[in-house]
VEXFI-174530 format. One record per residue (C-alpha): x, y, z; residue in one letter. Coordinates in nm, 2 decimals. Example, Ala and Ser with C-alpha at 12.3 -4.5 7.8 and 13.67 -1.06 7.14 Angstrom:
! VEXFI-174530
       px       py       pz   res
     1.23    -0.45     0.78     a
     1.37    -0.11     0.71     s
//
This chain:
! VEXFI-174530
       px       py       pz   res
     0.79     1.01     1.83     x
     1.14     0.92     1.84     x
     1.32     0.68     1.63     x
     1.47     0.55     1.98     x
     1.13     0.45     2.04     x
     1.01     0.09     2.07     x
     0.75     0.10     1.87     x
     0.92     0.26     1.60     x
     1.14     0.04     1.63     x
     0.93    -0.28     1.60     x
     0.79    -0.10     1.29     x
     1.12    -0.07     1.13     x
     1.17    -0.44     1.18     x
     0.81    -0.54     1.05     x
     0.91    -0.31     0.69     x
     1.28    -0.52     0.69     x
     1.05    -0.83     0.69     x
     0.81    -0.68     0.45     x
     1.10    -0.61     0.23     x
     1.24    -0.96     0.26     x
     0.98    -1.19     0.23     x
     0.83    -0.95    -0.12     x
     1.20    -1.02    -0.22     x
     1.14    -1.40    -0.16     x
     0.84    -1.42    -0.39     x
     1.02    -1.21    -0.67     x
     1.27    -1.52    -0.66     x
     1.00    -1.76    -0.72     x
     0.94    -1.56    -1.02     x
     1.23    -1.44    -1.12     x
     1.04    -1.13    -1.19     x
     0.76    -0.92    -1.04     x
     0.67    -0.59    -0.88     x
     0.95    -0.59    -0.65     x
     1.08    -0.20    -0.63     x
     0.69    -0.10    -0.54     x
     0.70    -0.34    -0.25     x
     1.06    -0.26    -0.15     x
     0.91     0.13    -0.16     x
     0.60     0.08    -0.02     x
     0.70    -0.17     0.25     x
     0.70     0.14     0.55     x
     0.34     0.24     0.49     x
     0.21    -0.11     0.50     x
     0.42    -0.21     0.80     x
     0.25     0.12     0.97     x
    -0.07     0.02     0.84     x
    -0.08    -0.36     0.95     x
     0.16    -0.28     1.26     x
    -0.01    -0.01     1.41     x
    -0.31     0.18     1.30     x
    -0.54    -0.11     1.13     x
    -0.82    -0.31     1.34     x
    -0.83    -0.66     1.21     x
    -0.82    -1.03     1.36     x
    -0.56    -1.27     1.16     x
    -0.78    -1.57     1.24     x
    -1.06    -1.44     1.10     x
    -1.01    -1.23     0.79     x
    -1.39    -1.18     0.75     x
    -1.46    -1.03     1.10     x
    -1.71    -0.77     1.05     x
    -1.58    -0.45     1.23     x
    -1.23    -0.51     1.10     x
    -1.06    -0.23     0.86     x
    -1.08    -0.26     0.53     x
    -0.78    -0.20     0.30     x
    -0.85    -0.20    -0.04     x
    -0.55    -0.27    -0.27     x
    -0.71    -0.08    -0.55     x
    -0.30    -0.15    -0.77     x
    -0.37    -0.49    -0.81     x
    -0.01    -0.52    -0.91     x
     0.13    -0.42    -0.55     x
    -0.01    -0.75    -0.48     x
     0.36    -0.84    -0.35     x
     0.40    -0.62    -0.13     x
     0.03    -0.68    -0.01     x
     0.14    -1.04     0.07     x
     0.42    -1.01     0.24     x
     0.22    -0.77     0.49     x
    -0.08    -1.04     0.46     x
     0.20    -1.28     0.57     x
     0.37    -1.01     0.85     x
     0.06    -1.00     0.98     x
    -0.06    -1.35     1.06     x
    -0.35    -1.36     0.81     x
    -0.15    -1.60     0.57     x
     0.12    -1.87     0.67     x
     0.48    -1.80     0.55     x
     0.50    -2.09     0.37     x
     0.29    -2.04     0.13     x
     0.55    -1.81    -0.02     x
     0.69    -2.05    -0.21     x
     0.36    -2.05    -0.42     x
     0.35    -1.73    -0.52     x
     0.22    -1.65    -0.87     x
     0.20    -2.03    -0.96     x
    -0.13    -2.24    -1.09     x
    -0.39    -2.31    -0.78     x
    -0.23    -2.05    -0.53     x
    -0.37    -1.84    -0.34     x
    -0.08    -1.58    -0.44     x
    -0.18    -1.48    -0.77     x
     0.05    -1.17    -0.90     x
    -0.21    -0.95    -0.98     x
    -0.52    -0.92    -0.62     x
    -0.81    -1.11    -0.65     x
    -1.04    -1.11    -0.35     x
    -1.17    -1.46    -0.44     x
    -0.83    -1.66    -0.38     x
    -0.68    -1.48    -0.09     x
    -0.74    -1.42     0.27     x
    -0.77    -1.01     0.38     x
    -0.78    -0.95     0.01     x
    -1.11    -0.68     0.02     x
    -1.14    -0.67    -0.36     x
    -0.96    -0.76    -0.74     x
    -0.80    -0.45    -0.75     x
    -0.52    -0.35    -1.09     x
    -0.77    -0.22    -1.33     x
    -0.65     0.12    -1.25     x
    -0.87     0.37    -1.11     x
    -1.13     0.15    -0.96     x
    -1.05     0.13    -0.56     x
    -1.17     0.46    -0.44     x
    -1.51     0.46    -0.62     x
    -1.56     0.07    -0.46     x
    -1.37     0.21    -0.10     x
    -1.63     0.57    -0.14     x
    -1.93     0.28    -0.20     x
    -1.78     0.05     0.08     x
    -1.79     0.34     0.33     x
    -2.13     0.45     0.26     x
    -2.24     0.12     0.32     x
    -2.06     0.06     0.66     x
    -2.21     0.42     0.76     x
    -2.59     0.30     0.75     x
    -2.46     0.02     0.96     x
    -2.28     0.23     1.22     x
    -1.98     0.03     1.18     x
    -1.70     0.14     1.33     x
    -1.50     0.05     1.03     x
    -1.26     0.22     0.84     x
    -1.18     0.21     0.51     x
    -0.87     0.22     0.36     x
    -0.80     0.26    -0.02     x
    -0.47     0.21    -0.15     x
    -0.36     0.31    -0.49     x
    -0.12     0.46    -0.71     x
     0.00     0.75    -0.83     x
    -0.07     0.62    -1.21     x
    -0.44     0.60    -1.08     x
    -0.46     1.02    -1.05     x
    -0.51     0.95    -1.48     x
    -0.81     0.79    -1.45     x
    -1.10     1.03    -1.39     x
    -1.32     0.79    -1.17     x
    -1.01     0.90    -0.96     x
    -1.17     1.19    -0.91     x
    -1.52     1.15    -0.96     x
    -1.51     0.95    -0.68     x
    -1.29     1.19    -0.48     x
    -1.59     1.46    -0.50     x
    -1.81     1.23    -0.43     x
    -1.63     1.12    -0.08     x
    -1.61     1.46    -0.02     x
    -1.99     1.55    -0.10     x
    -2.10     1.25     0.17     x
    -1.87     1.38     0.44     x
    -1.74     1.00     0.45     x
    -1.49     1.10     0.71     x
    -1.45     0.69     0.77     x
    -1.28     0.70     0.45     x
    -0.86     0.73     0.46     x
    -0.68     0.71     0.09     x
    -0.32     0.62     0.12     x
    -0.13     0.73    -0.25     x
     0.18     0.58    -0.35     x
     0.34     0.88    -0.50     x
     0.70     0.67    -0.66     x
     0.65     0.87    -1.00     x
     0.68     0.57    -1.18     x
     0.45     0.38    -1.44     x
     0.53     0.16    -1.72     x
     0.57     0.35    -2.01     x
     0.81     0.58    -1.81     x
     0.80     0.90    -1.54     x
     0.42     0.95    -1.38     x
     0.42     1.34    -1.39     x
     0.59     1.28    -1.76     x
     0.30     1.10    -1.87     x
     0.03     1.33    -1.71     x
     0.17     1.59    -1.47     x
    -0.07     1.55    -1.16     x
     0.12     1.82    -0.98     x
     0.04     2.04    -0.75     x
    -0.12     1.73    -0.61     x
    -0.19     1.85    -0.24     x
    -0.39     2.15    -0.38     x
    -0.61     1.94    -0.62     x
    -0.69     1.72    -0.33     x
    -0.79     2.00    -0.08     x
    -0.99     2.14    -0.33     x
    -1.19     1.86    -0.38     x
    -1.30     1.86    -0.01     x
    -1.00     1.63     0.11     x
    -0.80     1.69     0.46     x
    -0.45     1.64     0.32     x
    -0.14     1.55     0.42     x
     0.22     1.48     0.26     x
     0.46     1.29     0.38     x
     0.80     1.10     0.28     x
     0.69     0.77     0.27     x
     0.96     0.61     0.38     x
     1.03     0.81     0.71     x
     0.83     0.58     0.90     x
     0.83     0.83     1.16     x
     0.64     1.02     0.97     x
     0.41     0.79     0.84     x
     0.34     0.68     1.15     x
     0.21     1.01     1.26     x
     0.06     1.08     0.96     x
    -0.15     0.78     1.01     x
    -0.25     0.89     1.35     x
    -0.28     1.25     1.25     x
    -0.55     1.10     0.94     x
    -0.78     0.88     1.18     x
    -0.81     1.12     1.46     x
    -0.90     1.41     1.24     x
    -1.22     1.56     1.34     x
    -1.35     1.73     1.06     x
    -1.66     1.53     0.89     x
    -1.48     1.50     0.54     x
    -1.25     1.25     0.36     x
    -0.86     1.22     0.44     x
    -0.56     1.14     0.22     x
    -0.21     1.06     0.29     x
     0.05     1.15    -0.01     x
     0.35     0.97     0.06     x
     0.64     1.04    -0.19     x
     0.86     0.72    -0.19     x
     1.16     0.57    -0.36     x
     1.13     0.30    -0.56     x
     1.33    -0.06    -0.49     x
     1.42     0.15    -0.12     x
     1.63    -0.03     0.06     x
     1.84    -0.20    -0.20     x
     2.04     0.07    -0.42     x
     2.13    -0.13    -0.67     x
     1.74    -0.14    -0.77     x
     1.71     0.19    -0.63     x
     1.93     0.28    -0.93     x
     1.76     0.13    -1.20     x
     1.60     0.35    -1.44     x
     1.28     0.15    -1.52     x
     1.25    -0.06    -1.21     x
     0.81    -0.07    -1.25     x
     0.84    -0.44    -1.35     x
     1.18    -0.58    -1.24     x
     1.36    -0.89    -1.38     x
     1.68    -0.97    -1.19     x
     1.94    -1.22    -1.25     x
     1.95    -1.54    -1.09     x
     2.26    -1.42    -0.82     x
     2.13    -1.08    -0.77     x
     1.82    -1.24    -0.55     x
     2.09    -1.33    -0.30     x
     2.30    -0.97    -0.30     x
     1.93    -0.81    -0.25     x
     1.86    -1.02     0.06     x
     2.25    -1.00     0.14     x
     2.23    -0.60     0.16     x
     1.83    -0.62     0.31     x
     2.06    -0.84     0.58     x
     2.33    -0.64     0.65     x
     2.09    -0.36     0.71     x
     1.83    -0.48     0.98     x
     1.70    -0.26     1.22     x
//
């Protein structure tokens, strides 16, 4: 597909928006998880934009995709495609992470709309999404499940324990999507536990893999494609390497940029150079 192409195109402007309304809500803040969204904001615009099933008036709709944001702490960015979407009204925006709203900063399926589960206790998604797929199986839903989750999650061991286990059930309605920025708090993710070489573990375990730049949205969007149409009765995951705080170098720069605090002005200059560059 061609970046000339309309579709593509409408993409790129559904991750600008992505970016700028997560920017937003960091400014309510002051603070949040701002370079994931900013990183993140081309595989969610793909994911809401063009290959997920899912009716904004009714969140609950029962052959609708699920996408399980198993880093609770992406929450952010999750909103701003909740809100890009149609499934939440842009106003609420100005709630985010305050008492009563239904933007909390960490996901918790009981206060928001398209929000499958509380996800940010770290390694939990897949085993619920591998559980969550079984389950729409015996139904013969034609229901997808998406798990989403980061790259700090390959620590956990339910990580994988749950990867053999999609694998062992053939759950080919299964798609993870990893969020490979190599970033955690305490520092560098493949410093703290080298997870590398990450395709190879994955195909090991049974997976059909794929690797991508994350924030070629070309080539998300065909790896997206590329992962539902995949005829092989096994589980599928999408690697995508991204860059952390993309689209605004000044955060791009920042040596620790998993939790951001920004100064009061620099809200504006992010939106200001999010604005002088929309597609």
């Amino acid at each position: 597909m061609s970046h000339s192409d309309p579709k593509l195109q409408e993409l790129a402007r559904c991750a600008w928006r992505i970016r700028r309304l997560a920017v937003r809500m960091g400014e309510v803040q002051g603070q949040g998880y701002v370079g994931q969204a900013l990183g993140y904001a081309d595989v969610l615009a793909v994911a809401y934009g063009h290959a997920m099933k899912f009716k904004p008036q009714d969140p609950e709709w029962a052959d609708r995709d699920r996408f399980l944001l198993s880093h609770g702490h992406y929450a952010i960015a999750f909103y701003a495609a909740l809100i890009e979407a149609g499934i939440i009204p842009e106003s609420e925006l100005e709630t985010y992470g305050s008492d009563d709203s239904r933007l909390p900063m960490s996901g918790m399926a009981t206060y928001t709309p398209g929000m499958e589960i509380s996800g940010g206790s770290l390694g939990q998604g897949l085993p619920i999404a591998v559980g969550m797929a079984l389950g729409l199986r015996l139904q013969r839903s034609p229901a997808v499940v998406y798990n989403s989750m980061s790259d700090g999650e390959l620590d956990e061991g339910s990580t994988w324990e749950a990867a053999m286990s999609a694998a062992h059930h053939q759950l080919d309605n299964l798609i993870c999507l990893v969020d490979i920025n190599n970033m955690q708090a305490d520092g560098p993710s493949k410093a703290m536990l080298n997870f590398e070489p990450l395709a190879d573990k994955w195909a090991s375990f049974g997976w059909h893999v794929q690797r991508v730049d994350g924030n070629d949205l070309a080539a998300v969007h065909a790896a997206f494609d590329k992962a539902r149409l995949h005829k092989a009765a096994q589980p599928r995951v999408i690697l995508f390497d991204t860059l952390m705080g993309k689209g605004v170098p000044f955060l791009e720069a920042r040596e620790k940029n998993h939790f951001i605090r920004v100064d009061a002005n620099e809200w504006q200059m992010a939106l200001d150079v999010l604005d002088a560059n929309q597609p």
